[in-house]
C-alpha positions in Angstrom: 0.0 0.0 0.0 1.6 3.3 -1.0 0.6 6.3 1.6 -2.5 7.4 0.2 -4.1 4.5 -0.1 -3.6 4.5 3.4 -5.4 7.1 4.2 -8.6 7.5 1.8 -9.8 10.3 0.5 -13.3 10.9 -1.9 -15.7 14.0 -1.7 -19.6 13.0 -2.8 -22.0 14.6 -4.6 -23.2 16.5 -2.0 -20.2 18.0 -0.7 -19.5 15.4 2.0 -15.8 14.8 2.1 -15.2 11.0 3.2 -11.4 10.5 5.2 -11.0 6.3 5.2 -8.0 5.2 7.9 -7.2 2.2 5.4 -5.0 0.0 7.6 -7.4 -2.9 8.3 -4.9 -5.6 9.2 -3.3 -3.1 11.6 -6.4 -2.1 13.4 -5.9 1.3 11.2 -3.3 1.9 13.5 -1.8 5.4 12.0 1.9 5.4 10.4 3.4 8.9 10.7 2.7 9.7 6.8 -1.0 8.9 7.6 -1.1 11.6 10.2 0.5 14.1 7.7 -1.5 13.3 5.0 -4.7 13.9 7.7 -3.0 17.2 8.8 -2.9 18.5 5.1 -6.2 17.5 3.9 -7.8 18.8 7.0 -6.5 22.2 5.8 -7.6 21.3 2.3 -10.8 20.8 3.3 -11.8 23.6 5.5 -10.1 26.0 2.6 -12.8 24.3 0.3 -16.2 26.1 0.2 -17.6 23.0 -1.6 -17.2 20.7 1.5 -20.2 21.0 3.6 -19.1 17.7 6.1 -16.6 15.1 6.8 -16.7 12.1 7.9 -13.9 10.1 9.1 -13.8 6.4 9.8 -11.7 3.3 9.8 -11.6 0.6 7.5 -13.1 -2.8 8.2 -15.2 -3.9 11.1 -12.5 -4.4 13.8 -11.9 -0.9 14.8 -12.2 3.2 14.5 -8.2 3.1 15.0 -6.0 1.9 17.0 -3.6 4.9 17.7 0.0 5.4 16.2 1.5 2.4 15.3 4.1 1.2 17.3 6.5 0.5 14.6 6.9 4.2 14.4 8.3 4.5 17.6 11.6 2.9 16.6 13.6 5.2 16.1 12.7 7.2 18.7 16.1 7.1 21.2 16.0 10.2 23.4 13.3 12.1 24.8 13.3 14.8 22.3 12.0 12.2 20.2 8.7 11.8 22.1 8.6 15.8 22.6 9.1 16.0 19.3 6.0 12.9 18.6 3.8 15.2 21.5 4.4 18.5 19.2 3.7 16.6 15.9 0.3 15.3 17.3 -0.6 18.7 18.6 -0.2 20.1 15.1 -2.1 17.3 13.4 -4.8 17.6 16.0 -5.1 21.0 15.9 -5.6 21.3 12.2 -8.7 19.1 12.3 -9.8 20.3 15.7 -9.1 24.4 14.1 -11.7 22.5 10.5 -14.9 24.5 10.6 -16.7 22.1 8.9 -18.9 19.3 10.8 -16.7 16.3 11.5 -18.3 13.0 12.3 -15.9 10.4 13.7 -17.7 7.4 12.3 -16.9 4.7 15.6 -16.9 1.1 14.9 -14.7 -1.1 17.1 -12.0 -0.1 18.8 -10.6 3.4 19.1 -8.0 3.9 21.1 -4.6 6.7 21.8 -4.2 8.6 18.5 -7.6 7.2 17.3 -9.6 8.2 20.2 -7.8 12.0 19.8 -8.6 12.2 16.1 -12.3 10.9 17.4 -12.3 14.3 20.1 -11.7 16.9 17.2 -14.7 16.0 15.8 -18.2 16.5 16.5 -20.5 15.3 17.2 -19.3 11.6 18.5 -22.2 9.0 17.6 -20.6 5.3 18.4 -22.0 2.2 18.1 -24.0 0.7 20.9 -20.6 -1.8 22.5 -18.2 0.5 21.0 -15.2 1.5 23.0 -12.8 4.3 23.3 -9.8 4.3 25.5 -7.8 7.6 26.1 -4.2 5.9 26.4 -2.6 2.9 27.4 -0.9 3.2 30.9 2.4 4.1 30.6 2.4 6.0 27.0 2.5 9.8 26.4 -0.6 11.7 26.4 -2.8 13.5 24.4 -4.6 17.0 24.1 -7.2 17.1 27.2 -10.5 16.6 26.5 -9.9 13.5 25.0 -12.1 12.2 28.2 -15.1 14.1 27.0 -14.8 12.1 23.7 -18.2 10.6 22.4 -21.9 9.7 23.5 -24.1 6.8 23.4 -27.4 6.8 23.1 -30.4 4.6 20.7 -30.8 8.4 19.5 -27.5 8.1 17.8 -28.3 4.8 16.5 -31.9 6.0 15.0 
């Protein structure tokens, strides 16, 4: 899979702009490219008066995403390294959060660290009735707060 297909991209009819995390034998966990390729067309698509919406969601039934993929974290051998991964995140995060269009984090399965965070700059936050979201796994840098106030569940939402 090259990078972009990866990290889908399509914009309907109506204007609705479609972001597919593509990495459904890795729980859509998020390479580093994915996350820049996110950044970038989140500043596409708010620049785009056509776009009315976006929806993001993950590809197959297993999960939303599951974060950053570890294999990302390899090279990582001082601490500036994960300061370095903290201010990345913030500027990905902040591009989407900063979209003034409607995002809809589309929830199915699991959604978890970098998932969960790409899941709080949108709203609103339907999820599945069973669906999960976990902030972080214990031990692993943080995210932006609010990540905590993340999504609802209700029949409403499933109506």
């Amino acid at each position: 899979m090259t990078d972009t297909d990866e990290l889908l991209y399509e914009v309907d009819a109506e204007g609705i702009a479609r972001l597919t995390l593509n990495r459904p034998q890795a729980r859509n966990a998020l390479t580093f490219a994915m996350y820049e390729r996110l950044h970038d067309l989140s500043l596409a698509i708010d620049a785009d008066p056509a776009i009315r919406a976006v929806v993001i969601r993950g590809a197959g039934e297993r999960a939303f995403a599951a974060g950053t993929d570890i294999a990302q974290f390899r090279a990582f051998a001082t601490p500036e390294d994960a300061l370095g991964y903290e201010r990345f995140m913030d500027r990905v995060l902040g591009a989407l959060e900063q979209c003034r269009k409607p995002t809809i984090a589309a929830i199915a399965g699991a959604c978890t660290g970098g998932g969960a965070a790409i899941a709080a700059a949108g709203r609103p936050r339907p999820a599945p009735r069973g669906g999960g979201v976990a902030e972080e796994l214990p031990g692993r840098a943080a995210h932006p707060p609010g990540v905590g106030r993340l999504l609802y569940t209700s029949d409403a939402a499933h109506e």
